[in-house]
C-alpha positions in Angstrom: 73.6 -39.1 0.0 75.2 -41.4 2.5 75.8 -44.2 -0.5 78.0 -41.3 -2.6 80.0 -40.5 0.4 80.8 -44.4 0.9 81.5 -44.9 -2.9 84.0 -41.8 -2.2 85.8 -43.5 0.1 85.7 -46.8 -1.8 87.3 -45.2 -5.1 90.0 -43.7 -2.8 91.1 -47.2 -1.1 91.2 -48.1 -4.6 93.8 -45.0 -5.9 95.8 -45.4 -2.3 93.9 -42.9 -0.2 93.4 -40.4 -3.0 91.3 -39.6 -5.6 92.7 -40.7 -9.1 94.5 -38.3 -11.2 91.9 -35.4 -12.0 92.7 -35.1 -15.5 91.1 -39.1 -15.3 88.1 -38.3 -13.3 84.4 -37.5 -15.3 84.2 -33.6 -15.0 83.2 -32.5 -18.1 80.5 -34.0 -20.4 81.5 -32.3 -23.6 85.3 -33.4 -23.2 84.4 -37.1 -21.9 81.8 -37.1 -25.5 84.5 -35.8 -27.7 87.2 -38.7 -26.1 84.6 -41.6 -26.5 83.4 -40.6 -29.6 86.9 -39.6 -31.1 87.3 -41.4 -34.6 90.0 -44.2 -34.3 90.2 -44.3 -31.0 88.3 -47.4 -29.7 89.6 -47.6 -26.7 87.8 -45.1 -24.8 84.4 -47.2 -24.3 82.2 -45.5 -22.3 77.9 -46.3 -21.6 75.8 -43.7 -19.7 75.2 -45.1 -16.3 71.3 -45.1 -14.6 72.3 -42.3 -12.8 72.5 -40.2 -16.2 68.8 -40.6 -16.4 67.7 -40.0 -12.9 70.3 -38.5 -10.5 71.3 -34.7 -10.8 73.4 -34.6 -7.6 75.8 -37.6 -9.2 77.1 -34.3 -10.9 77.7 -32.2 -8.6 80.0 -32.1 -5.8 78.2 -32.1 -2.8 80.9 -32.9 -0.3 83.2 -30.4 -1.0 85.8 -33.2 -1.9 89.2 -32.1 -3.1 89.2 -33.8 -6.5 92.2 -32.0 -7.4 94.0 -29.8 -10.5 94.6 -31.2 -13.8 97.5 -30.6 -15.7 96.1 -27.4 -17.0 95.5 -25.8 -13.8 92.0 -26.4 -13.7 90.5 -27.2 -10.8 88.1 -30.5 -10.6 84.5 -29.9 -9.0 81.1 -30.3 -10.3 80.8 -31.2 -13.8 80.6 -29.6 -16.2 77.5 -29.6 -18.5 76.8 -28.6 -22.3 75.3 -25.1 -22.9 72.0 -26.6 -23.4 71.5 -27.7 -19.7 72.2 -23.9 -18.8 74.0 -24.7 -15.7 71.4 -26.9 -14.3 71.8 -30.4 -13.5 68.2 -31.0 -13.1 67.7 -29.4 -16.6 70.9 -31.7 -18.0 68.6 -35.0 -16.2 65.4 -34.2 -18.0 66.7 -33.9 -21.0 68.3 -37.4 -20.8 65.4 -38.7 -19.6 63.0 -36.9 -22.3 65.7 -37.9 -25.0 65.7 -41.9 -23.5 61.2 -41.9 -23.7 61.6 -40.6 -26.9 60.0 -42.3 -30.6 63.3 -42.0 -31.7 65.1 -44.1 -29.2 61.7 -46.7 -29.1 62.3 -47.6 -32.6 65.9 -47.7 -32.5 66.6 -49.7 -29.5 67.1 -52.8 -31.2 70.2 -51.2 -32.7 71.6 -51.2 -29.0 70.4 -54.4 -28.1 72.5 -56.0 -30.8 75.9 -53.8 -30.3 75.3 -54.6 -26.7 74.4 -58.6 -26.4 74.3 -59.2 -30.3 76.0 -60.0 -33.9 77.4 -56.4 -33.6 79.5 -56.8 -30.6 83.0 -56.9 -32.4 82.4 -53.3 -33.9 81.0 -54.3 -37.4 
């Protein structure tokens, strides 16, 4: 717990004492999906971090921080997870981690592997 309060502090030297905007800031796995995944635009790359696979609280906000409003009104705090994890980050973690030890994922890993580090780096 004492490494996410320093990485707080870290991200907000890095925005000039605050957070960054809130409508920037991961709170909302169905929204941050539908931006990376969005046909045409390429310029939202995004990987699933370790943490995705391992660490419920990385969703939550533990600290109480004031992550702001977005432009909608909308307050930023824990985030927020598709229907199927029914409101549970723990849930949300197993299911990554279930989906990720799959057969499905074991023989299509070399897919990865060559978007990643080979011949399909540029996209094609």
């Amino acid at each position: 717990m004492i490494a996410g309060m320093i990485q707080s502090a870290e991200n907000q030297k890095l925005q000039g004492g605050q957070f960054d905007h809130a409508d920037r800031l991961f709170n909302s796995v169905r929204d941050t999906w539908l931006s990376a995944a969005g046909k045409g635009n390429t310029s939202d790359v995004k990987e699933l971090i370790p943490e995705f696979f391992y660490m419920p609280e990385f969703l939550e906000n533990q600290f109480n921080l004031d992550l702001g409003e977005k432009q909608s009104g909308e307050k930023v705090w824990d985030v927020i997870l598709p229907p199927w994890a029914k409101g549970s980050c723990r849930e949300f973690i197993s299911k990554h981690r279930e989906a990720l030890e799959s057969d499905f994922v074991s023989e299509n890993l070399h897919h990865w592997i060559d978007l990643i580090f080979g011949y399909k780096q540029r996209g094609k």
